[in-house]
matplotlib code that plots the C-alpha trace (Angstrom):
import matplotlib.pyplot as plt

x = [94.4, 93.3, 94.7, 92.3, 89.0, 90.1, 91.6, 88.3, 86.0, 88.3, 87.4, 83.7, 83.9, 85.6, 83.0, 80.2, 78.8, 79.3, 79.1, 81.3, 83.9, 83.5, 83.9, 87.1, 88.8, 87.3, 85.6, 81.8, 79.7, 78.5, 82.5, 82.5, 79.4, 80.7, 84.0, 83.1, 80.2, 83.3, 85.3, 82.2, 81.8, 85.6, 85.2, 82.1, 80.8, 79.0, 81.1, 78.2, 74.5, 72.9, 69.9, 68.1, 70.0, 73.3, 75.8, 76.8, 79.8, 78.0, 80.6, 82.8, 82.8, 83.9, 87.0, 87.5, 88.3, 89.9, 92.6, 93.0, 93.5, 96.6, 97.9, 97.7, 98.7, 102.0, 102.4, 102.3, 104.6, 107.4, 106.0, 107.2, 109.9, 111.7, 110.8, 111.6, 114.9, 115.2, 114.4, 114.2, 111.0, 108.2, 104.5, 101.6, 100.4, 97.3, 96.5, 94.0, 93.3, 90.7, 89.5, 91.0, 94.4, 94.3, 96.3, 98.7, 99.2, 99.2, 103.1, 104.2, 102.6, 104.5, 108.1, 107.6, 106.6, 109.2, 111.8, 110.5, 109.6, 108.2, 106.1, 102.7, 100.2, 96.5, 94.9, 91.1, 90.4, 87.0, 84.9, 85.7, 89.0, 89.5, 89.1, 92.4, 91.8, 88.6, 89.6, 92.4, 94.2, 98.4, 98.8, 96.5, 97.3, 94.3, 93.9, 92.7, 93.3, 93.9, 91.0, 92.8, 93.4, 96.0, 96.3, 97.9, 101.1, 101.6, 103.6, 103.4, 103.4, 102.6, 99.4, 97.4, 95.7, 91.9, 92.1, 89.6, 89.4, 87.0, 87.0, 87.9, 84.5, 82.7, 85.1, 84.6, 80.8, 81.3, 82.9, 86.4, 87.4, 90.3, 89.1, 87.4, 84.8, 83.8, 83.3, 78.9, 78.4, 76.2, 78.9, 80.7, 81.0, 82.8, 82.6, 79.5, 78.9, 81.2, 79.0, 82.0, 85.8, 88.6, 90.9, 94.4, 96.5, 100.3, 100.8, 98.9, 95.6, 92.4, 89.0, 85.9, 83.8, 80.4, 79.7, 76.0, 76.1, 73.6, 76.0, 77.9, 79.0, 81.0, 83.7, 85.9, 85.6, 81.3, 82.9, 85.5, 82.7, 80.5, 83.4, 84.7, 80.9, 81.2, 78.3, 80.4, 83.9, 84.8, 87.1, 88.5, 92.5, 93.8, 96.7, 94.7, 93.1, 96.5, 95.7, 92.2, 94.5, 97.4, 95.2, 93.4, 90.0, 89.9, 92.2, 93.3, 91.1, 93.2, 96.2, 97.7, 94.5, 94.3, 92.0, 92.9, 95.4, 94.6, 97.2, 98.4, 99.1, 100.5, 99.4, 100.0, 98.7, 101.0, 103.1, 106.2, 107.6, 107.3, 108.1, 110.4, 108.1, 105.9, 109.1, 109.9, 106.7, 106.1, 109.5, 108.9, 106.4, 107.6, 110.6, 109.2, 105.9, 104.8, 105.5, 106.1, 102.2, 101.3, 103.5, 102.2]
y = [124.2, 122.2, 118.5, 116.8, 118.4, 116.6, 113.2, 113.3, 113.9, 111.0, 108.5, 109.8, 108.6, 105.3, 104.5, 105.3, 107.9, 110.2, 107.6, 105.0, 108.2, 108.8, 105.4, 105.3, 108.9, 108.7, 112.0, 112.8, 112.5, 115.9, 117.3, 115.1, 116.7, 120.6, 119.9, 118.2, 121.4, 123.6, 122.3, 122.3, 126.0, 127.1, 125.3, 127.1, 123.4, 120.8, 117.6, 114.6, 114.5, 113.8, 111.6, 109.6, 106.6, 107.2, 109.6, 109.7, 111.6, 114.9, 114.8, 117.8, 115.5, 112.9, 115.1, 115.8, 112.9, 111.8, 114.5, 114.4, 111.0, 111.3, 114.5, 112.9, 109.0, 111.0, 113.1, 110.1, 108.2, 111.2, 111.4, 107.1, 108.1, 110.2, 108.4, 104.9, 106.5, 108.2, 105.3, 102.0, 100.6, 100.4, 101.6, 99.3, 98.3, 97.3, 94.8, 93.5, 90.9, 88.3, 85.6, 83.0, 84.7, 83.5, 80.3, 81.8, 85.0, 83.6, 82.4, 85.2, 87.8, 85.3, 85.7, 89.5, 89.8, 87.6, 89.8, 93.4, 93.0, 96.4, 96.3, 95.1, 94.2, 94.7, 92.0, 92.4, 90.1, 90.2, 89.3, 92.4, 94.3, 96.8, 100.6, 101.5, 104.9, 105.0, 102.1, 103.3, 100.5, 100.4, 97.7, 94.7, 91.3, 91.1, 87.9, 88.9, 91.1, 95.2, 97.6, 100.5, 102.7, 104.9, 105.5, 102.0, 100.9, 97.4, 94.5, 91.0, 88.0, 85.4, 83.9, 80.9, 78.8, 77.3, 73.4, 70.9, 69.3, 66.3, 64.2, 60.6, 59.5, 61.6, 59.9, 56.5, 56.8, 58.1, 57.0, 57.7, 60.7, 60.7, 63.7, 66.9, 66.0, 63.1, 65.4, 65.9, 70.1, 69.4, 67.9, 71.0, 74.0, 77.2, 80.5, 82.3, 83.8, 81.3, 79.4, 77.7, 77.8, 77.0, 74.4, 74.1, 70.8, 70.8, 70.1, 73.1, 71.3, 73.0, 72.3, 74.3, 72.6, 73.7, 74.4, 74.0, 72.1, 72.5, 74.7, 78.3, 81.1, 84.1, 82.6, 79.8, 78.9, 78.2, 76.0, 74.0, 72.9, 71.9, 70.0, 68.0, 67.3, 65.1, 67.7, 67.5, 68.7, 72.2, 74.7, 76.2, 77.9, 75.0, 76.4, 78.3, 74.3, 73.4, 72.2, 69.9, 68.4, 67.4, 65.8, 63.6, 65.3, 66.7, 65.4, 67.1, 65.8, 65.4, 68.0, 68.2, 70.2, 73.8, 76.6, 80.5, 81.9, 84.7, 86.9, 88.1, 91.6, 93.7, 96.6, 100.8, 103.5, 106.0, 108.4, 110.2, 109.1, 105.2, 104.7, 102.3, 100.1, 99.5, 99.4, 96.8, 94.3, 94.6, 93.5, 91.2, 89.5, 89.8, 88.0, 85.1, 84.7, 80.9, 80.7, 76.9, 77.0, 78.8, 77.4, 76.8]
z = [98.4, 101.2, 100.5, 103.4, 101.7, 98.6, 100.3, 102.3, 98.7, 97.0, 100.0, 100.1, 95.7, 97.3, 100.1, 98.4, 100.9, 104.0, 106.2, 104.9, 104.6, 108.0, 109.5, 107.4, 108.6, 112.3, 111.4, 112.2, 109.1, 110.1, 109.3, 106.5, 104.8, 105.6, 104.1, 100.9, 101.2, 101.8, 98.9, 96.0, 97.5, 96.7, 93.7, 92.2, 90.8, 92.4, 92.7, 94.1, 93.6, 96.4, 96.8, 99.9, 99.2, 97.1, 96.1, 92.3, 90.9, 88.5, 85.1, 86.7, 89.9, 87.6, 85.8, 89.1, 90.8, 87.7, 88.2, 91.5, 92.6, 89.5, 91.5, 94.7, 93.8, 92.3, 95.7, 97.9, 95.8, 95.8, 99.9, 99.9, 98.1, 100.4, 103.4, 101.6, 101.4, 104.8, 106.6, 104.8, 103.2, 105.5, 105.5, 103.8, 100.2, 98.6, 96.3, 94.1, 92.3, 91.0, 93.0, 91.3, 92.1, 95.7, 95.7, 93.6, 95.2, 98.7, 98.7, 96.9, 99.5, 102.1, 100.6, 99.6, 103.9, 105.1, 102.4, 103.7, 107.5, 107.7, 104.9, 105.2, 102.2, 102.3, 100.1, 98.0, 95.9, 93.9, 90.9, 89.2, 88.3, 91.0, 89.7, 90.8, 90.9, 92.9, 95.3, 96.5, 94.8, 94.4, 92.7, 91.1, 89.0, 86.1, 84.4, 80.5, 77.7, 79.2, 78.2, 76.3, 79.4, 79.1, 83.2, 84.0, 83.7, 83.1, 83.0, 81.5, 84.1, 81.6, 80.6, 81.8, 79.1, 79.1, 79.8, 80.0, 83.7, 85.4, 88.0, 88.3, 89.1, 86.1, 83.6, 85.2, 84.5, 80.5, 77.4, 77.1, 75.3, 72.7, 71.0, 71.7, 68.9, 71.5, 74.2, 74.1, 74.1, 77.7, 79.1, 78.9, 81.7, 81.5, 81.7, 81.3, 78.1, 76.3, 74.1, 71.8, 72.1, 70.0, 71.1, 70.1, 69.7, 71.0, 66.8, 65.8, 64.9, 65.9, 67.0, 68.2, 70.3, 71.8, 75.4, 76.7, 79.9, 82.8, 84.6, 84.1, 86.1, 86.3, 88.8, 89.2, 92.2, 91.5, 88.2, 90.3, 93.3, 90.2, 88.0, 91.5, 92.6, 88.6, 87.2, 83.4, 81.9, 82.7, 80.2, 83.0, 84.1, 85.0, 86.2, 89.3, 90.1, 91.2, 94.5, 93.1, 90.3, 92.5, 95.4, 92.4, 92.7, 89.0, 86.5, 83.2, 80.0, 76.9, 78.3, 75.0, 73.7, 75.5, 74.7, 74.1, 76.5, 78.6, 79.8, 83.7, 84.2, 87.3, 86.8, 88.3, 87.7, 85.8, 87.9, 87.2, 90.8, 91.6, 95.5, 96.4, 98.3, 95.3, 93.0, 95.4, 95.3, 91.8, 90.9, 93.5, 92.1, 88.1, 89.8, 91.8, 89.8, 88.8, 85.4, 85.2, 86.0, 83.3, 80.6, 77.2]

ax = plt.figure().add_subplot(projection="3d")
ax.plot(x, y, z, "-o")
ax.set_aspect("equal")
plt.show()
């Protein structure tokens, strides 16, 4: 079995094309093409349909790549293994995670560096929950309930709870609130697709309240330019605002009323062998993660 032709197949699936493959091996697109060519050929199946401006995976492409990023995410960790132990932990990890991560993640990266010298850590943070299998991805920290997929391994961080945030000025130019019933449905941003939410008192009372206000999006950091610019009261993570609420440009509305807590994963995909170098930043990061941020 030649081990390149499929590496090279798996980061043609991760790049999208021939092209984007090549730039990322340092091989001519022309090699590219005859290998993956090569390797359908020995295979008897065609893996990628081919069109003028994309590639897509054919559904025994798709078992395929399935199978062997698993065979070869478990090599390379028995591969990190043995050289984790022959010569200390060194070599490079990637990481995922959402956006709103960032603040958070950014001291933890720093300690796990400054703890491991000869590690290094290859941060992508997006809008959407990396594919771990087709991005190349070791390791990722999801915000929100897991999707039943029995290929990830995960563990629990915590969970960060909705909370209703403002700024000074917007409060200053409204009625005070004492009560989420006194809180207008289009003064109310969140996330897109939420058109109501339950609120939970510290005392266990509870309250829906409506959510139609001029603005909505799909990220947090779109909401938190809208909710310090005094455009309404946004349902929002507090916890991942820690930097607006301590410098006084949003401030928490009624704290003792949060919303439904979402859970924080890290999460690996499932392999018999688990190298030492991820062992190491996943413990890392279950060990040194922000809880106090998140409590409640």
């Amino acid at each position: 079995m030649a081990l390149d032709s499929v590496d090279l197949f798996l980061e043609v699936v991760r790049t999208g094309s021939f092209s984007g493959a090549a730039r990322a091996t340092g091989i001519p697109v022309s090699t590219v093409s005859q290998r993956i060519a090569a390797l359908e050929a020995r295979l008897g199946s065609t893996l990628l349909k081919r069109t003028t401006r994309r590639l897509a995976l054919t559904e025994t492409g798709a078992s395929y790549h399935e199978v062997a990023s698993r065979a070869l995410a478990e090599l390379r960790g028995y591969e990190a293994e043995l050289t984790d132990t022959a010569a200390g932990l060194s070599g490079k990890l990637r990481v995922a995670s959402t956006i709103a991560m960032d603040d958070v993640l950014a001291p933890l990266l720093a300690s796990y560096l400054e703890a491991y010298p000869n590690m290094a850590l290859e941060l992508n943070l997006s809008g959407r929950n990396a594919d771990l299998f087709a991005d190349g991805i070791d390791v990722a920290i999801r915000v929100g309930a897991l999707r039943d997929d029995s290929g990830l391994v995960a563990r629990s961080l915590g969970a960060v709870a909705l909370q209703l945030v403002a700024s000074p000025g917007y409060l200053a130019e409204h009625p005070p609130i004492g009560h989420p019933v006194d809180i207008d449905a289009q003064q109310l941003m969140s996330f897109a697709g939420y058109g109501a939410a339950q609120l939970r008192h510290a005392n266990g009372d509870t309250c829906e309240v409506n959510i139609s206000g001029r603005f909505s999006g799909n990220q947090l950091s779109s909401l938190r330019h809208q909710t310090v610019a005094g455009r309404g009261i946004a349902l929002v993570p507090a916890a991942f605002l820690a930097r607006e609420l301590a410098s006084g440009e949003l401030v928490t509305v009624l704290p003792e009323w949060r919303g439904e807590a979402q859970p924080i994963h890290i999460v690996y995909l499932n392999q018999r062998i688990v190298s030492r170098r991820l062992r190491s930043f996943i413990d890392h990061v279950v060990a040194h993660f922000p809880r106090q941020l998140f409590a409640g």
